[in-house]
C-alpha positions as CSV (number, residue, x, y, z in Angstrom):
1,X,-2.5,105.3,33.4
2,X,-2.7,104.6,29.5
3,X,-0.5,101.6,30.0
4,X,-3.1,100.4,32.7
5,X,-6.0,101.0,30.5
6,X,-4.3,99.3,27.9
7,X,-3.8,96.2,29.6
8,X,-8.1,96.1,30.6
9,X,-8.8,96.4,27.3
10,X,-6.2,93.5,26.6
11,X,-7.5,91.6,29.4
12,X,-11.4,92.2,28.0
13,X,-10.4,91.0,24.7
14,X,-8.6,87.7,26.5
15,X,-11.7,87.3,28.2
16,X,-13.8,87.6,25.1
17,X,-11.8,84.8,23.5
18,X,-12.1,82.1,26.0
19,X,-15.6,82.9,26.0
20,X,-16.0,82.3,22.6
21,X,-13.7,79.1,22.6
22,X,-16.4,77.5,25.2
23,X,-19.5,78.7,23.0
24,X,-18.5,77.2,19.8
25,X,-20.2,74.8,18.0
26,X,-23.9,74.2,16.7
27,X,-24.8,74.3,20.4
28,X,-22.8,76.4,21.7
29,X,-20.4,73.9,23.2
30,X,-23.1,72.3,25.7
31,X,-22.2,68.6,24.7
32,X,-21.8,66.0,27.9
33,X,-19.5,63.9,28.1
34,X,-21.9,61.0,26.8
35,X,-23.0,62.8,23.6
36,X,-19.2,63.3,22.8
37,X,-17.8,61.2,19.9
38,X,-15.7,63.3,17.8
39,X,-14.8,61.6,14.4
40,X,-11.0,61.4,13.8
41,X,-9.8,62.7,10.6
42,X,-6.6,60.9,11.4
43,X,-5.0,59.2,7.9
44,X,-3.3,55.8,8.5
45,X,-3.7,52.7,7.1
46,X,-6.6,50.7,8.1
47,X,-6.6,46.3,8.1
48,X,-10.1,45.9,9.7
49,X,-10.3,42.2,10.2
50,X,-13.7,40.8,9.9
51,X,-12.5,36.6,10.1
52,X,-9.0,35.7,12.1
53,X,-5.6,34.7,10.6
54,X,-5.6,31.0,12.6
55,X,-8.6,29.2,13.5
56,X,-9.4,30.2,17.0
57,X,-11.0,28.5,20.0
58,X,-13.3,30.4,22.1
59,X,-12.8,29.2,25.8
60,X,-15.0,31.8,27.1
61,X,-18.7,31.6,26.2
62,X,-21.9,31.5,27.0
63,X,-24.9,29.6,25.0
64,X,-27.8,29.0,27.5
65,X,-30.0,28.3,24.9
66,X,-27.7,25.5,23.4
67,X,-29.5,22.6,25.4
68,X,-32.8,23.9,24.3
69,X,-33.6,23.0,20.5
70,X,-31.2,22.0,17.8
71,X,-32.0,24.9,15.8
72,X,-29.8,27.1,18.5
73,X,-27.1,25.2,17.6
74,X,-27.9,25.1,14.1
75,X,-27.7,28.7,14.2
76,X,-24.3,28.7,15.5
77,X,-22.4,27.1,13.4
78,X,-22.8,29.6,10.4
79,X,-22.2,32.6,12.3
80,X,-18.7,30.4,14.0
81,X,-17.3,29.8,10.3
82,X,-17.4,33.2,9.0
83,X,-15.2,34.5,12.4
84,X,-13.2,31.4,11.7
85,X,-14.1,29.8,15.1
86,X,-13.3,26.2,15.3
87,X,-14.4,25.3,19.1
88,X,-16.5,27.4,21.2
89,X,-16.7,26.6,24.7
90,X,-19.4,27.0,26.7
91,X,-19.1,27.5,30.0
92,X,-22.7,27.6,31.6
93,X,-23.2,23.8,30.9
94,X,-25.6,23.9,34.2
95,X,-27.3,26.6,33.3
96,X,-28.5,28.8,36.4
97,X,-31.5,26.9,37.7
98,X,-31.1,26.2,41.4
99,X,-33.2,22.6,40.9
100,X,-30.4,20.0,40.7
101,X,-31.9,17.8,38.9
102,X,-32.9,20.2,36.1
103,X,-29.2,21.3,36.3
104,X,-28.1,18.3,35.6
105,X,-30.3,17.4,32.5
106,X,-29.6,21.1,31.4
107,X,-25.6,19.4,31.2
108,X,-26.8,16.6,29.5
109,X,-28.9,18.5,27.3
110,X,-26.4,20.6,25.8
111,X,-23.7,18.0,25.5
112,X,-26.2,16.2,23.6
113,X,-26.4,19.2,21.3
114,X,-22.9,19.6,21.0
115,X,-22.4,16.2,19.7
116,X,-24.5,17.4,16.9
117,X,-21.3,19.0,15.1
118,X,-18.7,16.8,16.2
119,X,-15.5,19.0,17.2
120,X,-17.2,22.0,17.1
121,X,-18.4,22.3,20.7
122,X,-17.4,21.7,24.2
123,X,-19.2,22.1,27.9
124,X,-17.7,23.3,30.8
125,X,-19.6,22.1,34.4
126,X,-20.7,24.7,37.0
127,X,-20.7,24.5,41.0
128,X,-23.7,25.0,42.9
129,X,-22.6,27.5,45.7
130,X,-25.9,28.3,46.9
131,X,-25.9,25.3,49.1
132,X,-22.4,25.2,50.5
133,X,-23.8,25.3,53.9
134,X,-25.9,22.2,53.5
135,X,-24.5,19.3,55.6
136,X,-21.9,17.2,53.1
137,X,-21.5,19.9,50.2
138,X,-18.0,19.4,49.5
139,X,-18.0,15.9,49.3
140,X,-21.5,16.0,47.4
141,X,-20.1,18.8,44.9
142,X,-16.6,17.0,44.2
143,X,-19.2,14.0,43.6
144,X,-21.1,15.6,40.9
145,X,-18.2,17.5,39.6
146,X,-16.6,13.9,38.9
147,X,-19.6,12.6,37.5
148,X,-20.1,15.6,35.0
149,X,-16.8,14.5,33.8
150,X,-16.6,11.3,33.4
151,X,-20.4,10.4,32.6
152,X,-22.3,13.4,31.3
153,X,-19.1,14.3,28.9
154,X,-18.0,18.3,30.9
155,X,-14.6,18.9,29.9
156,X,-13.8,21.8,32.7
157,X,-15.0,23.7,35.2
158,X,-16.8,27.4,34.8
159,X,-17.1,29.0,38.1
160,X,-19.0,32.6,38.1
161,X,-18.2,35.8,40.0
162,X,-21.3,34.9,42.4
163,X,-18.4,33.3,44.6
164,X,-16.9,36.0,46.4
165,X,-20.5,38.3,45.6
166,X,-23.6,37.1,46.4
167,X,-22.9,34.0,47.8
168,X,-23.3,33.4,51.8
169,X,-22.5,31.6,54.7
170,X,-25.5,31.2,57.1
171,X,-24.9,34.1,59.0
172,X,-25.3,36.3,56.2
173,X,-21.7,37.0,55.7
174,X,-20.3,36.7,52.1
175,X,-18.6,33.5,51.1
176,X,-14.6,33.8,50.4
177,X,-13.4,32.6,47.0
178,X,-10.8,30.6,49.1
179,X,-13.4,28.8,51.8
180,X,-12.1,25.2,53.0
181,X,-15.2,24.1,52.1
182,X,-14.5,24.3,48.2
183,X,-11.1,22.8,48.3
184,X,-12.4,18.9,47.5
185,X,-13.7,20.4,44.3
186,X,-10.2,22.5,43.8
187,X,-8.6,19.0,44.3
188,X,-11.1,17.0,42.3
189,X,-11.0,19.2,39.0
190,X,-7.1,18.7,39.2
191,X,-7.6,15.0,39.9
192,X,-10.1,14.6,37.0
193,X,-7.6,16.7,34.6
194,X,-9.6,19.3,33.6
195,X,-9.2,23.5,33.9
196,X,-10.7,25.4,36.2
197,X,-11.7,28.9,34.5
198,X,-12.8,31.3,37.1
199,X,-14.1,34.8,37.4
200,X,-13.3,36.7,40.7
201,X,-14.1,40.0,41.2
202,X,-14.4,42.8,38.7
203,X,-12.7,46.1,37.5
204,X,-11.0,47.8,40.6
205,X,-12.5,50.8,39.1
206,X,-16.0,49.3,40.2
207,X,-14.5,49.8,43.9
208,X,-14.0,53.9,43.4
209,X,-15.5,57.4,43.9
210,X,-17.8,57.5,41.1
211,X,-16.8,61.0,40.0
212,X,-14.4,62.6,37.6
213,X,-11.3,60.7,38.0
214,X,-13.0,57.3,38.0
215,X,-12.6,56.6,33.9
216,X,-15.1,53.5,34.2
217,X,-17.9,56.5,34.9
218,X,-19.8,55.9,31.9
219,X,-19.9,52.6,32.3
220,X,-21.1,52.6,36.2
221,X,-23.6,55.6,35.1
222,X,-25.2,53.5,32.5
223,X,-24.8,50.3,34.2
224,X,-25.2,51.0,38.0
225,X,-25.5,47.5,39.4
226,X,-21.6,47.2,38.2
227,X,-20.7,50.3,41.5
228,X,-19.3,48.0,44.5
229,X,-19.3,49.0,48.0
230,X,-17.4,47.7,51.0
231,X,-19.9,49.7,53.0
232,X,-22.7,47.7,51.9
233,X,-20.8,44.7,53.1
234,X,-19.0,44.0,49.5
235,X,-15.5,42.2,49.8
236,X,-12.9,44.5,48.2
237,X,-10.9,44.5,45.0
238,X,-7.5,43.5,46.3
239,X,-9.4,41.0,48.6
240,X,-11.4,39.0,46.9
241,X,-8.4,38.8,43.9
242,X,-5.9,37.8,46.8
243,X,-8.7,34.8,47.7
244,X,-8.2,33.6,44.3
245,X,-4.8,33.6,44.0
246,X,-4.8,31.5,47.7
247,X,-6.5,28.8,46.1
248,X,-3.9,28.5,43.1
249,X,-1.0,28.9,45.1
250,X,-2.7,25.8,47.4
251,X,-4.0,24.1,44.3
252,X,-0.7,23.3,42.1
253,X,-2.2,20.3,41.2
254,X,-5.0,22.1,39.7
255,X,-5.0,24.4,36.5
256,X,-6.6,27.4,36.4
257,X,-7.4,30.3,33.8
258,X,-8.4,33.2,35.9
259,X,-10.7,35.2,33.7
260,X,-10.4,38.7,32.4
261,X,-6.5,37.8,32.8
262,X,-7.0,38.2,36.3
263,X,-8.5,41.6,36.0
264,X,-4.9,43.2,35.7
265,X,-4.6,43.7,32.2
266,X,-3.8,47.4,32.9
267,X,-1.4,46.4,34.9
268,X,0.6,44.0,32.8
269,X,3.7,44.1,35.2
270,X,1.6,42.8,38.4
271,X,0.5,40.4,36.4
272,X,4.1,38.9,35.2
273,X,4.9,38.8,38.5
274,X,1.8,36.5,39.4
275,X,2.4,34.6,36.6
276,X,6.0,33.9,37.7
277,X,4.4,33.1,41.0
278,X,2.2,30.7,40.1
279,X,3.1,27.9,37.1
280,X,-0.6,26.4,37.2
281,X,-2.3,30.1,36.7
282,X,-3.5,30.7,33.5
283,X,-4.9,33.8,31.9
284,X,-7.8,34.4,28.8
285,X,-8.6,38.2,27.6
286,X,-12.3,38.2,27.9
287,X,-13.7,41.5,28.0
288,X,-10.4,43.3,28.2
289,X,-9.0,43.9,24.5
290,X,-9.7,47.6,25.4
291,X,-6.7,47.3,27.9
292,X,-3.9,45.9,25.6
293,X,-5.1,47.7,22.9
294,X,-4.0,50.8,24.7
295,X,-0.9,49.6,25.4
296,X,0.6,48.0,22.2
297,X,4.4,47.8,23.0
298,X,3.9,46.8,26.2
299,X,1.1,44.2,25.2
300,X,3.4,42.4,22.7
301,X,5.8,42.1,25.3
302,X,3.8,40.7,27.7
303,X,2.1,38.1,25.3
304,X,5.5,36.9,23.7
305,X,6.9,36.4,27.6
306,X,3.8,34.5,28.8
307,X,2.6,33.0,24.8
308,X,2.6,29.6,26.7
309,X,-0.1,30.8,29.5
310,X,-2.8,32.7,27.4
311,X,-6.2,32.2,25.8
312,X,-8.6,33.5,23.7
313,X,-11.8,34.3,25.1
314,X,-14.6,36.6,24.7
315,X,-17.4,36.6,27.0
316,X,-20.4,37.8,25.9
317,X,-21.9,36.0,22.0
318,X,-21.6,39.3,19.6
319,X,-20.1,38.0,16.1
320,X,-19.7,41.8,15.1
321,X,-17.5,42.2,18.1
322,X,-14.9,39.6,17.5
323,X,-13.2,42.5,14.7
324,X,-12.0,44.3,17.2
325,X,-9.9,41.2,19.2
326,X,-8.6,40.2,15.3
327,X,-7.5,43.8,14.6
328,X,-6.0,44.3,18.0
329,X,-4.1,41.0,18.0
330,X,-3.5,40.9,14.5
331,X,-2.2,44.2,12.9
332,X,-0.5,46.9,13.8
333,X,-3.3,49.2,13.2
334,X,-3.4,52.9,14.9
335,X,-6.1,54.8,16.7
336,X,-9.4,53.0,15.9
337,X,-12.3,52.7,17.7
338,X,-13.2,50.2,20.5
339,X,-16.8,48.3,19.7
340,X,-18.3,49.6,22.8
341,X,-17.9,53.6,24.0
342,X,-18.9,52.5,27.8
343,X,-16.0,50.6,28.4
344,X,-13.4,52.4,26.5
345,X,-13.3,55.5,25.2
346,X,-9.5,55.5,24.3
347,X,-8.6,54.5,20.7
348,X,-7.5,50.9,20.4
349,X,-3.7,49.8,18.7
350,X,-2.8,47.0,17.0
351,X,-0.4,45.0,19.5
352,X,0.6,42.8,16.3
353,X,1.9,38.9,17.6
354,X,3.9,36.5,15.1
355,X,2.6,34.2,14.0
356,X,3.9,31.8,16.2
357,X,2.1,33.7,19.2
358,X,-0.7,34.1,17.2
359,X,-1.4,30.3,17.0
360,X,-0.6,29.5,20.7
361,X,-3.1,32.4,21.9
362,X,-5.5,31.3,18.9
363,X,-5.6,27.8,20.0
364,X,-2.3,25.8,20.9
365,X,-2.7,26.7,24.6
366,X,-6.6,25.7,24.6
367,X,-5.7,22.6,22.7
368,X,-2.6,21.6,25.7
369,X,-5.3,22.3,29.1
370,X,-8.7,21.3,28.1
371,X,-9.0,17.6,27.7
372,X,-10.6,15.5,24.4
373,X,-11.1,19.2,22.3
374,X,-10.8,17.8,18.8
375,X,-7.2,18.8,17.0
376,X,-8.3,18.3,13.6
377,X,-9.0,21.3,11.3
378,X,-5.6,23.6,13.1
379,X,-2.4,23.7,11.2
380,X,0.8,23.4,13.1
């Protein structure tokens, strides 16, 4: 009986200290899982990079404005010098207007502008998809394309994620990413000599049970547009990434830097082995330095393997948020924080290239794909 009653009391005071350990703090533990941002008090050396090692060329961009005034430009160029950026490619040449003409001058427009800093800039084309059911798109797209080239002064082809979204067919079905009806523009841009950089799908997480185990939820809770839904009539994941990879398997002749490095890069073996599959496939890390910097060792492996096929890229046009690619590609940092808490809120490591690696990624591999960017101003 006094052993029994021993045990309670043992069991009470048990009890009393888990109930304190979820109490503690200034508010008595209530923090969600947004509010959350402990500080480390980790002690390690710290290279914070603030300007790269090489100059770099940016082959994923977007200046809308660039066509508009010179001052936009203007603007630029400043902001491009401190990061070290030699070339930044924009990709939204066209602009999102639906009016073809006013497309068209849009590409004029900011090739005009570009010309404005010689070497500095170059303009990728876009494909209207919106009127792929018209009678004679392909022919009339591969037209245009061709002419963007050669006359308006496009050096490659952007094509947005709308393919294989939003786009439709007349019978309100979604458009596939690998539709016959695209391959004369496929075979044109391979023709004409210039890459095809194109953005198919999105994080698979986008595709799953927004609860607990999903660790993009903060992301799809503060951005909800992101969530996709094959019950809605979405085209899943796996599918819409196999339509891409049809076309570049059919395509050889064609080069193409899938985006977001194909949306694997947390899956670095799958994407060896579709690398390996496909010699014209190309890859830029866009939006996804959160994923190697997780994964240093296996990161540096994977980038001195495939050094020939990768690209720098970043996406969206935040100077501040270039550090974190430098840092990450650069050093061999530990445990530092990601520029954005929404899409990553594990620590980043420094996956620290040579040199040699450094320069392809930085550059070399931009310089060999895209057509008349200017060499000058890169060491060898």
């Amino acid at each position: 009986m006094k052993k029994a009653a021993l045990l309670f009391i043992a069991l009470i005071i048990s009890l009393s200290s888990f109930s304190q350990q979820i109490t503690i703090g200034d508010n008595k533990g209530a923090v969600t899982f947004e509010e959350y941002d402990p500080k480390s008090t980790l002690v390690v050396d710290k290279n914070p990079k603030t300007r790269s090692k090489y100059p770099f060329i940016d082959v994923h961009n977007h200046q809308y404005a660039m066509g508009e005034t010179r001052d936009n430009v203007d603007k630029l160029i400043p902001e491009m010098d401190k990061l070290n950026m030699r070339i930044l490619v924009n990709l939204s040449g066209r602009g999102w207007t639906k009016d073809a003409d006013k497309a068209t001058k849009t590409l004029s427009d900011n090739v005009t502008n570009s010309k404005l800093y010689p070497g500095r800039f170059a303009v990728f084309t876009n494909v209207d998809f919106d009127s792929i059911n018209e009678t004679g798109w392909s022919e009339k797209a591969a037209k245009i394309l061709e002419e963007d080239v050669k006359l308006r002064g496009a050096v490659g082809l952007k094509v947005y994620k709308n393919l294989g979204f939003s786009v439709k067919n007349t019978d309100g079905s979604l458009v596939r990413v690998d539709d016959p009806r695209i391959d004369a523009v496929w075979a044109k841009a391979g023709e004409l000599g210039i890459p095809v950089i194109i953005h198919s799908a999105d994080p698979a997480s986008f595709w799953e049970p927004l609860n607990q185990f999903n660790e993009r939820w903060l992301e799809l809770k503060t951005h909800p547009g992101r969530k996709k839904d094959i019950a809605k009539g979405d085209f899943g994941f796996e599918e819409i990434i196999a339509q891409q990879h049809n076309i570049i398997r059919k395509h050889k002749g064609t080069k193409f830097i899938s985006a977001h490095m194909g949306w694997y890069p947390n899956n670095l073996g799958k994407l060896d082995s579709l690398l390996t599959a496909m010699p014209n496939m190309y890859v830029e890390i866009g939006a996804v330095i959160a994923e190697l910097g997780r994964q240093p060792k296996t990161s540096n492996k994977f980038f001195t393997k495939w050094q020939d096929r990768i690209l720098f890229g970043k996406d969206s046009w935040v100077p501040s948020e270039y550090s974190t690619y430098f840092r990450v590609l650069e050093t061999e940092d530990e445990y530092f924080q990601y520029h954005k808490k929404y899409h990553a809120f594990w620590p980043m490591y420094g996956i620290g290239l040579s040199d040699d690696v450094l320069k392809k990624v930085y550059y070399k591999n931009a310089l060999k794909i895209i057509p008349r960017l200017d060499k000058s101003g890169f060491p060898e």
